[in-house]
VEXNU-8709 format. One record per residue: residue in one letter; y, x, z of N, C-alpha, C, O in turn. Coordinates in steps of 0.02 Angstrom, whole numbers, padded with zeros to 5 digits, always signed. Each point is the difference from the previous one (the first is absolute). Layout:
N
AYXZYXZYXZYXZ
...
This chain:
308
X+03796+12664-03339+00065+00028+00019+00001+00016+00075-00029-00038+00039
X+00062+00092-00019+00004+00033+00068+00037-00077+00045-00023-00017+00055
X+00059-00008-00077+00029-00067+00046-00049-00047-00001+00012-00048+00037
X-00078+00046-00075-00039-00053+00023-00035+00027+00059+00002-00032+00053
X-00034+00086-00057-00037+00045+00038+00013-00016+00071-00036-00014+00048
X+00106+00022-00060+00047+00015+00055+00005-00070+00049+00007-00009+00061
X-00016-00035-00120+00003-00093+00043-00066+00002+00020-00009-00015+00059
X-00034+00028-00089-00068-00010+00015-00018+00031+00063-00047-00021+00033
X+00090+00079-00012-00031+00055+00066+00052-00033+00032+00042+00041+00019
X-00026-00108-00003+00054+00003+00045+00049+00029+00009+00021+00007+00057
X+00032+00033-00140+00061+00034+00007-00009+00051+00030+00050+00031+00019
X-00136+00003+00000-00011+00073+00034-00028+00046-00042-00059+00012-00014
X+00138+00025-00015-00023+00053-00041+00046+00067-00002+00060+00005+00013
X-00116+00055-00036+00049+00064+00020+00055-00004-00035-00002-00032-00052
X+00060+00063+00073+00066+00001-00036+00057+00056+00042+00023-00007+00057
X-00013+00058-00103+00064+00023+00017+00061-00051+00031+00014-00055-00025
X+00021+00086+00086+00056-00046+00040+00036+00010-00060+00028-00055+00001
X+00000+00088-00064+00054+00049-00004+00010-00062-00068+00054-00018-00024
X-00109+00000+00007+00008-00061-00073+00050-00060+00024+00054-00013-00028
X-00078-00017+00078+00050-00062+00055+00054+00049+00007+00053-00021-00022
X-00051+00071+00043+00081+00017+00053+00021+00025-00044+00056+00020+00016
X-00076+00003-00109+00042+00006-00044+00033-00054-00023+00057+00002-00022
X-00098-00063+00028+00051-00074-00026+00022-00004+00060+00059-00017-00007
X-00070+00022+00063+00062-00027+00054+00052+00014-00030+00040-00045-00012
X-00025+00129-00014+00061+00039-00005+00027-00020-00037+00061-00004+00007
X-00101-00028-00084+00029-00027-00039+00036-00049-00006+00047+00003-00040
X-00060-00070+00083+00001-00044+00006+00064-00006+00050+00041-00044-00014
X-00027+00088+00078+00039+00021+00021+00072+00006-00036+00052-00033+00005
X-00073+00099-00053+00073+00008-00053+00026-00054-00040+00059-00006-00015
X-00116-00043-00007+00011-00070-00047+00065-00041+00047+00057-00014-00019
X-00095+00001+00094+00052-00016+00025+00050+00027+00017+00043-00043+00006
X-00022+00102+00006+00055+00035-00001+00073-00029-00062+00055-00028-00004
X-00105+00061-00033+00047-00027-00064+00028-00074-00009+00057-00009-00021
X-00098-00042+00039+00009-00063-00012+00067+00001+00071+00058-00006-00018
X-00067+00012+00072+00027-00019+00081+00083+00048-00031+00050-00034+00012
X-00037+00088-00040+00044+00049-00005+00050-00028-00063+00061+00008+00005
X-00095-00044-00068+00021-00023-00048+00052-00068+00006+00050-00019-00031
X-00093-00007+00090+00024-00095+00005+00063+00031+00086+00056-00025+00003
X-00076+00074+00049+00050-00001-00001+00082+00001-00036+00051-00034+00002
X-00082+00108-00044+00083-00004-00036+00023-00052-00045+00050+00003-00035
X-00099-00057+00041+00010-00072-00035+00053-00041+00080+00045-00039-00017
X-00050+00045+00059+00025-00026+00064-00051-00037+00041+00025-00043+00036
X-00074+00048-00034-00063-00028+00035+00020-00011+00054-00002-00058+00020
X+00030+00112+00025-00002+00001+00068+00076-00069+00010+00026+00001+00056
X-00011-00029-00083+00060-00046+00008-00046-00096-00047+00029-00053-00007
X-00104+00070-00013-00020-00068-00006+00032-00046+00037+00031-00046-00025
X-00039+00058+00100-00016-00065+00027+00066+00012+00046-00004-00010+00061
X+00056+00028-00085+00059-00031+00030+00030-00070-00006-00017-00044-00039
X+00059+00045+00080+00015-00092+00024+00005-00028-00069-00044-00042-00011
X+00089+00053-00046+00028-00022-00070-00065+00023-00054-00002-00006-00062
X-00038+00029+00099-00045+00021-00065-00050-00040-00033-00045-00031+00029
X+00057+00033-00096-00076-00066-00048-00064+00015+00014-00050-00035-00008
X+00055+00102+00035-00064-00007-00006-00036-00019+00073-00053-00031-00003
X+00083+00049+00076+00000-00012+00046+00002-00094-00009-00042-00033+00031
X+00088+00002-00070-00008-00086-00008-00068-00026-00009-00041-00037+00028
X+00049+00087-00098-00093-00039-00039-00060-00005+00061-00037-00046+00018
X+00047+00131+00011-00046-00008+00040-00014-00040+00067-00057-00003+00024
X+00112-00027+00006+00003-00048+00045-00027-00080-00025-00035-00037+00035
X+00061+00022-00102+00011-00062-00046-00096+00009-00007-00030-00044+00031
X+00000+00077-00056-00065+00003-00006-00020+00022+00029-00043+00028-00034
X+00031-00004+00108-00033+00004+00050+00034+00000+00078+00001+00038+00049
X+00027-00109-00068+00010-00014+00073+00001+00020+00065+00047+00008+00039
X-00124+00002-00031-00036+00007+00056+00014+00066+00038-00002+00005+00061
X+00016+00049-00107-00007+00060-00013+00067+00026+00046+00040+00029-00037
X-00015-00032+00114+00081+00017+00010+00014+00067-00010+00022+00024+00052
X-00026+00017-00097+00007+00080-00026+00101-00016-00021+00024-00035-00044
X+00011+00075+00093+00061+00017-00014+00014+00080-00021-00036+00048-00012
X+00094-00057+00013+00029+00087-00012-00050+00062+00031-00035+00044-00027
X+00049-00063+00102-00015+00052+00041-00092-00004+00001-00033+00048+00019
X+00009-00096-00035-00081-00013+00006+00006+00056-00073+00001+00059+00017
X+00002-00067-00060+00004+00017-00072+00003+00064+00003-00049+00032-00019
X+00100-00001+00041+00013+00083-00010-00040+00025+00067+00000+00061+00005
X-00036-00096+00048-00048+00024+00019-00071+00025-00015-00036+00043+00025
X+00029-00095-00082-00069+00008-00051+00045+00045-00022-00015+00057+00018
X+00073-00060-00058+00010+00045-00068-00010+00083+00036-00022+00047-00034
X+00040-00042+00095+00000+00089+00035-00053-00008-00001-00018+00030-00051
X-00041-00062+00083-00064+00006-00010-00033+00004-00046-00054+00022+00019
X+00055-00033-00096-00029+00024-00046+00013+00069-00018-00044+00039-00017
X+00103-00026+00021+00025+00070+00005-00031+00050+00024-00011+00049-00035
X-00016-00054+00123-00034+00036+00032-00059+00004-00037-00021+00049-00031
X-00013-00125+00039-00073-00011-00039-00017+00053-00032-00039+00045+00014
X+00098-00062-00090-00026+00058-00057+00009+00073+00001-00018+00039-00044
X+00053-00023+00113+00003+00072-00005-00068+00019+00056-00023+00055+00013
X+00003-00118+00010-00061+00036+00069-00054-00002-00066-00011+00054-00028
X-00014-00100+00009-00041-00002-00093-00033+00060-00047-00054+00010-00028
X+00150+00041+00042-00017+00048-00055-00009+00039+00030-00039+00042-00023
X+00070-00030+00102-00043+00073+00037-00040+00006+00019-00024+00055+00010
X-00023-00147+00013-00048+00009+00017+00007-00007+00083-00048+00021+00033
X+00097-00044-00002+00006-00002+00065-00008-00096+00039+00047-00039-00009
X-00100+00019+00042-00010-00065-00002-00026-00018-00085-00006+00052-00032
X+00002-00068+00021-00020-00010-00117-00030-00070+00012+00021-00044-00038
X-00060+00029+00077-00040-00074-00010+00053-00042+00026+00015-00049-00034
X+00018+00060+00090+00059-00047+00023+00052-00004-00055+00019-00053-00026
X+00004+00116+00012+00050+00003-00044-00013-00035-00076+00041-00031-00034
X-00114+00047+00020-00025-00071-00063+00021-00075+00022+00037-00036-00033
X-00058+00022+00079+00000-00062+00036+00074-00037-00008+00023-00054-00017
X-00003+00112+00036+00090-00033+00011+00031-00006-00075+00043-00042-00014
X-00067+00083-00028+00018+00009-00060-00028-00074-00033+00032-00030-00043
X-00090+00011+00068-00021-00070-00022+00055-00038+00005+00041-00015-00043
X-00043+00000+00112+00040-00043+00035+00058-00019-00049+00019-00053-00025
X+00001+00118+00023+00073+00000-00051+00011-00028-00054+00043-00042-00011
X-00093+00070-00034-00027-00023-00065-00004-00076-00020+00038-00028-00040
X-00093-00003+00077+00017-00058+00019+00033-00039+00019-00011-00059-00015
X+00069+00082+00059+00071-00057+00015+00038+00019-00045+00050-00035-00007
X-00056+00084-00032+00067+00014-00044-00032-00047-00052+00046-00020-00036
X-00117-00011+00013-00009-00045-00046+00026-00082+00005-00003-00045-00042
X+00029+00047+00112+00018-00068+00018+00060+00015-00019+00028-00044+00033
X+00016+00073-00061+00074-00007-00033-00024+00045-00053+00003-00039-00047
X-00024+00091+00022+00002+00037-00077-00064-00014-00024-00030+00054+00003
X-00011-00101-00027-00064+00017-00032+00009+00016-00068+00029-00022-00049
X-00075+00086+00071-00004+00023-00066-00087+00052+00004-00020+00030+00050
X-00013-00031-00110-00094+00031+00005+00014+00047+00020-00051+00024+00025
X+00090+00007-00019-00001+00102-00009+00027-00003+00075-00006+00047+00040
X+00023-00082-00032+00034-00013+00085-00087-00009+00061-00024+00030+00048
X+00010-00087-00088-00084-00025+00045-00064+00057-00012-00048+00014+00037
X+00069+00014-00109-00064+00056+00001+00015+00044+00061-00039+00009+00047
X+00122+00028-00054+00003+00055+00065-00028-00038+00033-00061+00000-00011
X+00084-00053+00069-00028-00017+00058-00060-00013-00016-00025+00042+00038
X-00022-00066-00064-00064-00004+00002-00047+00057-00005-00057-00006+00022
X+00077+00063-00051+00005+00088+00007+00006+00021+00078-00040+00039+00026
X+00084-00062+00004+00020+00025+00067-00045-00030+00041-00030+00037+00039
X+00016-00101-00037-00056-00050+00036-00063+00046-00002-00023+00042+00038
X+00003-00070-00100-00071+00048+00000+00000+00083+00025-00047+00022+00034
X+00094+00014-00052+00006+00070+00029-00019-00002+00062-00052+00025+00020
X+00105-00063+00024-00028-00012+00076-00071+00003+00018-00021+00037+00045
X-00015-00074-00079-00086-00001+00018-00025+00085+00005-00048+00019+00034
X+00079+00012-00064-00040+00076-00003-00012+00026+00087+00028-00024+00049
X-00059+00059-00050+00013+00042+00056+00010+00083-00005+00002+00049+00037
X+00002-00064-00092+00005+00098-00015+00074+00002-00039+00005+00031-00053
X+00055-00069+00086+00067+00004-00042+00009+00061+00033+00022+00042-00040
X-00032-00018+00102+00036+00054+00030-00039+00068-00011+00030+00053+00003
X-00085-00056-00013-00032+00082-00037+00017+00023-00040-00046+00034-00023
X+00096-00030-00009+00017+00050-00041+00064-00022-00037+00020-00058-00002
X+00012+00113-00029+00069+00012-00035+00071-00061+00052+00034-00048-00019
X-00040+00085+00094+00042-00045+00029+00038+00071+00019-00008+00055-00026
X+00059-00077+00085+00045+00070+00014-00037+00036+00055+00034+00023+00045
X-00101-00014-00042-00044+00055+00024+00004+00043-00066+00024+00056+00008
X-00041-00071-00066-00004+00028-00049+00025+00047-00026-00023+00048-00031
X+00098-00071+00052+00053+00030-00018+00014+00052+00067+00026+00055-00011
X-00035-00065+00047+00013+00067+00081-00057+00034-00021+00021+00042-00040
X-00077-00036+00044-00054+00025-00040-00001+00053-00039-00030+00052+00012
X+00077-00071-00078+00024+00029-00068+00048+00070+00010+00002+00055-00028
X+00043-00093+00097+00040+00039+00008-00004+00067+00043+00034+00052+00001
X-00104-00078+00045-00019+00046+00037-00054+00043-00041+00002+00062-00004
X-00037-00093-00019-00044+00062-00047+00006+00000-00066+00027+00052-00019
X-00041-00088-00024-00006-00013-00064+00008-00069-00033-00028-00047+00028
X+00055+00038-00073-00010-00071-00019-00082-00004-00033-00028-00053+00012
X-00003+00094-00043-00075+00012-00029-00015-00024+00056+00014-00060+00004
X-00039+00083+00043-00042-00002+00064+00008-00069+00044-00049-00024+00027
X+00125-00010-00020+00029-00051+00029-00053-00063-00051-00041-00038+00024
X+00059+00045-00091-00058-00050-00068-00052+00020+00016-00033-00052+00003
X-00007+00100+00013-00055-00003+00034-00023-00025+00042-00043-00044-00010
X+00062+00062+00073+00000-00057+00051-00021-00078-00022-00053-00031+00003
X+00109+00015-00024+00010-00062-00015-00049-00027-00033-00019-00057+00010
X-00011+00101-00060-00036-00047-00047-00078+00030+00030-00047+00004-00039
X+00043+00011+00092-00076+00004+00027-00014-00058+00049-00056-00008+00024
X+00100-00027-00010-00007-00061+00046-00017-00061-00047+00032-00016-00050
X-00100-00022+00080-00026-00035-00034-00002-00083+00024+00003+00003+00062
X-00004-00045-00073+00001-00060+00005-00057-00039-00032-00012-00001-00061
X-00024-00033+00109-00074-00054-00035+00029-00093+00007-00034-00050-00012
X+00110+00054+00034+00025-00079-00014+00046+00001-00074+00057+00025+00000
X-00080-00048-00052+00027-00020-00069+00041-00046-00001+00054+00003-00029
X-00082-00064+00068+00042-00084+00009+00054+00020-00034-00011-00014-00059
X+00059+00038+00064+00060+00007+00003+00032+00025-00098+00046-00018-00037
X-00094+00061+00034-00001+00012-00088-00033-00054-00033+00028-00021-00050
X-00079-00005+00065-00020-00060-00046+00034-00031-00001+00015-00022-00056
X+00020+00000+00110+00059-00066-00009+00039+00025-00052+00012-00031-00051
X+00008+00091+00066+00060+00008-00053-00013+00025-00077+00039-00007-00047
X-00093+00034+00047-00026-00008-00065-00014-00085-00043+00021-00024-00052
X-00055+00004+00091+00009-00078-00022+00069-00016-00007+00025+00008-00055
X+00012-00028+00105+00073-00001+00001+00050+00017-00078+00038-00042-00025
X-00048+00099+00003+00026+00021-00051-00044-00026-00058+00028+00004-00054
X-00087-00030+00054-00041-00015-00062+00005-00060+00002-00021-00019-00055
X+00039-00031+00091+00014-00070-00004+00077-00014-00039+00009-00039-00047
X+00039+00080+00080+00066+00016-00024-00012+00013-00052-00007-00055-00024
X-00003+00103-00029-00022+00024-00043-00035-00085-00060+00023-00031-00048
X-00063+00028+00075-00046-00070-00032+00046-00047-00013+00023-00011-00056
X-00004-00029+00124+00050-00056-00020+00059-00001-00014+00031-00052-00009
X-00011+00095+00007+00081+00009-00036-00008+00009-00070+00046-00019-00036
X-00114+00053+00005-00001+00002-00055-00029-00055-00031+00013-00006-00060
X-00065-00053+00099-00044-00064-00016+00097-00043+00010+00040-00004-00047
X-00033-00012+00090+00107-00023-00001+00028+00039-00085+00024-00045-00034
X-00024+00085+00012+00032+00037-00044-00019-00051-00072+00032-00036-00038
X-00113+00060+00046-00039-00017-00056+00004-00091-00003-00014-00028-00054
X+00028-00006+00103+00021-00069-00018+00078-00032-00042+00006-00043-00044
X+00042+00079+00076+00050+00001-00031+00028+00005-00069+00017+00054-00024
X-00014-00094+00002+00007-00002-00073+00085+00038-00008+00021+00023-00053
X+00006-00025+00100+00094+00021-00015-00002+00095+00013+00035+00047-00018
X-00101-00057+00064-00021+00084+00019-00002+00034-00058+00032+00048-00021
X-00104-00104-00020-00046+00053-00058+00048+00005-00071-00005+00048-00039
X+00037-00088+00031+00041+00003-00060+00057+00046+00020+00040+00008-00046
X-00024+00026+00103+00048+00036+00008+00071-00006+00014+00042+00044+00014
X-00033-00143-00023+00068-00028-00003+00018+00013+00094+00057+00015+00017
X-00097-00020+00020+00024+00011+00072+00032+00077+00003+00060+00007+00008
X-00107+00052-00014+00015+00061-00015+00094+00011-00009+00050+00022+00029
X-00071-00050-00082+00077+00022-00040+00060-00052+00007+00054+00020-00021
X-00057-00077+00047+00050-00027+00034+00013+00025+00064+00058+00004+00021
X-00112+00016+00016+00022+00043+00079+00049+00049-00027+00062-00003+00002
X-00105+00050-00029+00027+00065-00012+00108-00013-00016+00049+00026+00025
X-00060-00085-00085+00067-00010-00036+00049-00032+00038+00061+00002-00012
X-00096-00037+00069+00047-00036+00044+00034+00063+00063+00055+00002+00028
X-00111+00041-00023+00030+00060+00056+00054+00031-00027+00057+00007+00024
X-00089+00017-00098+00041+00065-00034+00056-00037-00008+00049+00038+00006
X-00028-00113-00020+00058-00027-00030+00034-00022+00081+00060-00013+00006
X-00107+00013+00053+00065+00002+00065+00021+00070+00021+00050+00007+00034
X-00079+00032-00049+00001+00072+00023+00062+00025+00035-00004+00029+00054
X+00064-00042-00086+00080+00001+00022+00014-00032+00062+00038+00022+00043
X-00076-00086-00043+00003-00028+00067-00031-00008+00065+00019-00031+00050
X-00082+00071-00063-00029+00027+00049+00012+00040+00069+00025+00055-00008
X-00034-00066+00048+00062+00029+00061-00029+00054+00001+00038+00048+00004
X-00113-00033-00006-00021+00086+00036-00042+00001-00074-00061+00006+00010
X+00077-00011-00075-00048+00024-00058-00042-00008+00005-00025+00044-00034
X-00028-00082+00062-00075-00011+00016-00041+00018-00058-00060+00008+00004
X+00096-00001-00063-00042-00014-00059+00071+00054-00052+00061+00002-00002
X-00114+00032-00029+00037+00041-00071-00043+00034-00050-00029+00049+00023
X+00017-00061-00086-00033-00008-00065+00017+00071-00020+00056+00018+00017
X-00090+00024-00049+00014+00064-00042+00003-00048-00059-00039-00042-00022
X+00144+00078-00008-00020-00021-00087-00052-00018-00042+00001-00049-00036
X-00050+00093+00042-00069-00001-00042-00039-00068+00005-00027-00028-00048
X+00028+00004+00120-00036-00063+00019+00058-00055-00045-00010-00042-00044
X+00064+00062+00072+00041-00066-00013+00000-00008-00084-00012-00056-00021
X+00024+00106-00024-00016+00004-00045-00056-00023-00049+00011-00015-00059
X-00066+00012+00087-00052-00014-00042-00047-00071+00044-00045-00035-00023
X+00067+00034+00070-00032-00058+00054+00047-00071+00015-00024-00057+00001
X+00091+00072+00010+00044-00031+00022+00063-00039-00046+00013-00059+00007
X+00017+00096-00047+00059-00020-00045-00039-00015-00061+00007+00042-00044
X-00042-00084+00032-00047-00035-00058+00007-00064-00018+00039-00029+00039
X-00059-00004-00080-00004-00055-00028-00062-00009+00042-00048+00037+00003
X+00060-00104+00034-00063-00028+00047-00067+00012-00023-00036+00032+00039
X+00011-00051-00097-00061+00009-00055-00008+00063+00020-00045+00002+00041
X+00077+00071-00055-00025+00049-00007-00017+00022+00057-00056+00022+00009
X+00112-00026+00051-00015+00012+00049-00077-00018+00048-00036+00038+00032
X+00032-00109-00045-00056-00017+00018-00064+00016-00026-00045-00006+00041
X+00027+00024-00100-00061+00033-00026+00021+00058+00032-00057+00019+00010
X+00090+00023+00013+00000+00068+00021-00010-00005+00083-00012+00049+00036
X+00018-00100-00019-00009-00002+00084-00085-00006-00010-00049+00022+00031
X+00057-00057-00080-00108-00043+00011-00021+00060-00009+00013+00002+00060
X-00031+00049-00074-00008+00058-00014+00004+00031+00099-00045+00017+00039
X+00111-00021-00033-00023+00016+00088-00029-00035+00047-00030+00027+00047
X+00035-00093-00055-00033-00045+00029-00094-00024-00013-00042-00024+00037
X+00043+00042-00090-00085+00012-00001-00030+00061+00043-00045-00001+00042
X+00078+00048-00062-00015+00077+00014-00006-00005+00073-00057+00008+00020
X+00116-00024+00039-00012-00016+00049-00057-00072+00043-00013-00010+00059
X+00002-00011-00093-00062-00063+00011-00065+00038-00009-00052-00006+00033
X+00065+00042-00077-00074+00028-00010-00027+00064+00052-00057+00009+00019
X+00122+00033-00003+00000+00030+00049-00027-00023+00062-00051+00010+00034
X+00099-00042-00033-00023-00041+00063-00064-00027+00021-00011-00017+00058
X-00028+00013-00100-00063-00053-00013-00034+00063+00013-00035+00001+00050
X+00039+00061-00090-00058+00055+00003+00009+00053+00072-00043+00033+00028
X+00116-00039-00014+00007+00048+00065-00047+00016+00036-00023+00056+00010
X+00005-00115+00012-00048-00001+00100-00060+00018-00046-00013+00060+00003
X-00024-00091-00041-00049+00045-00036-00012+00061-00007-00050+00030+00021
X+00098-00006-00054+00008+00065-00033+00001+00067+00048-00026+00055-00009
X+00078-00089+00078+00009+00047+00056-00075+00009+00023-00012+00059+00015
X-00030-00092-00011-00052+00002+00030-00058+00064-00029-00038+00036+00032
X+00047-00041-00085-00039+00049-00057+00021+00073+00006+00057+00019-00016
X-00103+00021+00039+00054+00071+00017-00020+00028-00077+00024+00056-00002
X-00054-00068-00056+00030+00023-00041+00064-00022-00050+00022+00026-00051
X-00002-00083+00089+00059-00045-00043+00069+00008+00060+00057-00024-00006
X-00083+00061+00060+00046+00002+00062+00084+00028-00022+00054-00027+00008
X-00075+00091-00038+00067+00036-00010+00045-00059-00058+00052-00030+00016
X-00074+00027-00059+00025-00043-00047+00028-00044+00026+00061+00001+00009
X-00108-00061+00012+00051-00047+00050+00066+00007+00038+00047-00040-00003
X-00049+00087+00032+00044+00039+00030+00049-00003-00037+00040-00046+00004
X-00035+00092-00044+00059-00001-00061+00010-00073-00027+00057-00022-00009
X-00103-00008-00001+00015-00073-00054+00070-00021+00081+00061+00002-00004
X-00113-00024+00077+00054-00039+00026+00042+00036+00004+00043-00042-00013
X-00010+00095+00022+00048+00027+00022+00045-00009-00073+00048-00039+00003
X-00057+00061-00044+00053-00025-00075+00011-00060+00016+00058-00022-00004
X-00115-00020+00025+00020-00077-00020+00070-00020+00071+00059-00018-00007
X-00099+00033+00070+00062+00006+00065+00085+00027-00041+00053-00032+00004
X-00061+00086-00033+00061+00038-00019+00040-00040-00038+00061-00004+00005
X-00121-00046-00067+00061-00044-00038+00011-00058+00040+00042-00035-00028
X-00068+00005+00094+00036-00064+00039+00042+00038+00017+00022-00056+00016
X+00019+00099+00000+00026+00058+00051+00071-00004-00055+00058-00019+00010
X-00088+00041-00064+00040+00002-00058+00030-00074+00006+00059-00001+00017
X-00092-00066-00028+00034-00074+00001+00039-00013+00061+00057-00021-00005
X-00086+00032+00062+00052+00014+00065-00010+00067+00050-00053+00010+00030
X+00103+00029-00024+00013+00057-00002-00011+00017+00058-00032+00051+00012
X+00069-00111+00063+00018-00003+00033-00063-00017+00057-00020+00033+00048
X+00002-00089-00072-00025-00053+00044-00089+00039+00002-00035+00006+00051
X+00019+00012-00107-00061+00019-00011-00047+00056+00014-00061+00010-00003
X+00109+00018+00018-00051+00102+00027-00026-00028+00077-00034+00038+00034
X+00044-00076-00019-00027+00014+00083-00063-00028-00008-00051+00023+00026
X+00053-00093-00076-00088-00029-00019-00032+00047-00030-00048+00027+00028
X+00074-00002-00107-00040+00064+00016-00020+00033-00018-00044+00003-00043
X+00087+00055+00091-00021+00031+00072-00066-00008+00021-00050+00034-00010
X+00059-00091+00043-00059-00041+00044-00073-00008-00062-00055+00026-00003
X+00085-00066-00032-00059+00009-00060-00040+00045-00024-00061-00007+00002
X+00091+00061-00030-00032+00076-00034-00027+00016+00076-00061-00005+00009
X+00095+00020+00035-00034+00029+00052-00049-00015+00062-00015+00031+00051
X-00004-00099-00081-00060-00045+00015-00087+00037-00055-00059+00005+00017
X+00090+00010-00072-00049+00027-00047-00061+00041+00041-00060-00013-00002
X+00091+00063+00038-00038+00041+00049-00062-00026+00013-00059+00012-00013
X+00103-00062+00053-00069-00031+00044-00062-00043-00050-00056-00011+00024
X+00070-00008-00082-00072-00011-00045-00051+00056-00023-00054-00012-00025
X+00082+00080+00041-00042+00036+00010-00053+00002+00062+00017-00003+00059
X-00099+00009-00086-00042+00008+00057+00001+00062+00036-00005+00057-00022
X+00014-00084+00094+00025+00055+00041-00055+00076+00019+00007+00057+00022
X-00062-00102-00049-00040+00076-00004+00023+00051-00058+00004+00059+00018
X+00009-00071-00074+00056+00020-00049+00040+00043+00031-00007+00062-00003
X+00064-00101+00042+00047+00027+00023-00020+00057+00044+00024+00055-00011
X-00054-00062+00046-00054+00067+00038-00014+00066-00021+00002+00057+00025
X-00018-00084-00080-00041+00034-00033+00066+00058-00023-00012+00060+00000
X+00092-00092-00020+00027+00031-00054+00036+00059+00080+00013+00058-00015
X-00004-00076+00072+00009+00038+00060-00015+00039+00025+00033+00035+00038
X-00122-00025-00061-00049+00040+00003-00035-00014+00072-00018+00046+00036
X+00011-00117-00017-00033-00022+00060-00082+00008-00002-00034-00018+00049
């Protein structure tokens, strides 16, 4: 495989900039969505004087003196972060800070899809080719001559430091592995009874939900949800295998460029139905996920499809 190659030469191998600074972009918009969503949740008012969640986080980390005004100083700063990220202006700092973020927001919200972004943003930082290509040169470029010619540019600038894609190719294939080796232990997972009590406990608060986080098409609720427990649950095990097994063959499969496209499609259906279970919370992982795929392609590949 091109990533052993790649460990073996000391992470020194040819590679289009344009494979990395396409997941920057991606990875960029993941956070967009997530930072834009939880505002109109009231984010920017966490850590006011009366707030639980501003408590918890004092009550379990003491040490930590982060008030109001410390708080919405990070919070403008991720802001900036993710917009310097997607144009490409500063990008390794702006990963960095995006870490930063990622990580203290796990000391009051943990949640995986929360630690993958930041661990996405961490490793991004290592690149040194975030800023060659598809940043807002790209775009003045486009505007001055062509957008054809501006993608040209771009994708003739080459990069021999990988570090930065192996991590994140690993990154996503570990994710991938143990969530599904976690899955495949769970006995409340594989029988489907977890499935369909989530699902029945959302759909049955739904009314009381302050911002809808969660809403079922008839069809789901119908044949998934309003059941006699028994039925329901043989019909979840059915999704719950399907996704274990996924999971298990992904990082494999991506690797195989004749099983490449396929994969592709398998995760992306499979992303669409978590998306489908939470509507809300879930496009920004991914986001981040599908558009990690890229980078398991060998970048001489990718070269190749540029016409390098």
């Amino acid at each position: 495989m091109w990533w052993f190659e790649a460990v073996v030469a000391g992470f020194s191998y040819p590679a289009s900039s344009i494979q990395i600074c396409l997941f920057r972009v991606v990875l960029a918009i993941a956070v967009w969505l997530k930072f834009g969503y939880e505002h109109g949740r009231g984010a920017w008012h966490y850590f006011a004087a009366d707030s639980y969640v501003r408590y918890r986080f004092h009550r379990e980390h003491p040490r930590l003196p982060i008030r109001e005004n410390g708080y919405r100083t990070l919070y403008t700063a991720k802001f900036v972060a993710a917009t310097g990220l997607l144009i490409g202006v500063a990008p390794r700092a702006a990963a960095l800070v995006l870490a930063a973020w990622f990580f203290f927001e796990m000391c009051y919200d943990r949640k995986f899809h929360t630690a993958y972004l930041g661990l996405c943003a961490l490793f991004l930082a290592t690149s040194p080719a975030l800023a060659d290509a598809l940043t807002y040169r790209t775009l003045v470029q486009a505007l001055a001559l062509s957008p054809v010619d501006a993608l040209r540019a771009d994708a003739a600038r080459t990069t021999s430091d990988v570090f930065a894609q192996v991590l994140l190719v690993l990154l996503t294939s570990q994710m991938y592995l143990s969530t599904a080796y976690r899955k495949l232990r769970s006995g409340q997972f594989m029988s489907g009874s977890a499935l369909h009590s989530f699902t029945a406990s959302l759909h049955g608060q739904r009314h009381a939900q302050r911002y809808r986080d969660t809403w079922y098409p008839s069809l789901m609720v119908r044949y998934l949800i309003d059941l006699p427990a028994e039925v329901a649950h043989r019909r979840w095990r059915v999704a719950a295998t399907g996704t274990v097994v996924l999971e298990f063959a992904l990082p494999a499969a991506l690797f195989v460029p004749e099983l490449f496209a396929a994969a592709v499609v398998a995760g992306a259906l499979m992303h669409a139905a978590f998306t489908v279970v939470l509507p809300v919370r879930l496009p920004p992982f991914s986001v981040a996920t599908v558009g990690s795929y890229l980078l398991f392609v060998d970048p001489a590949t990718v070269t190749g499809w540029i016409g390098g």
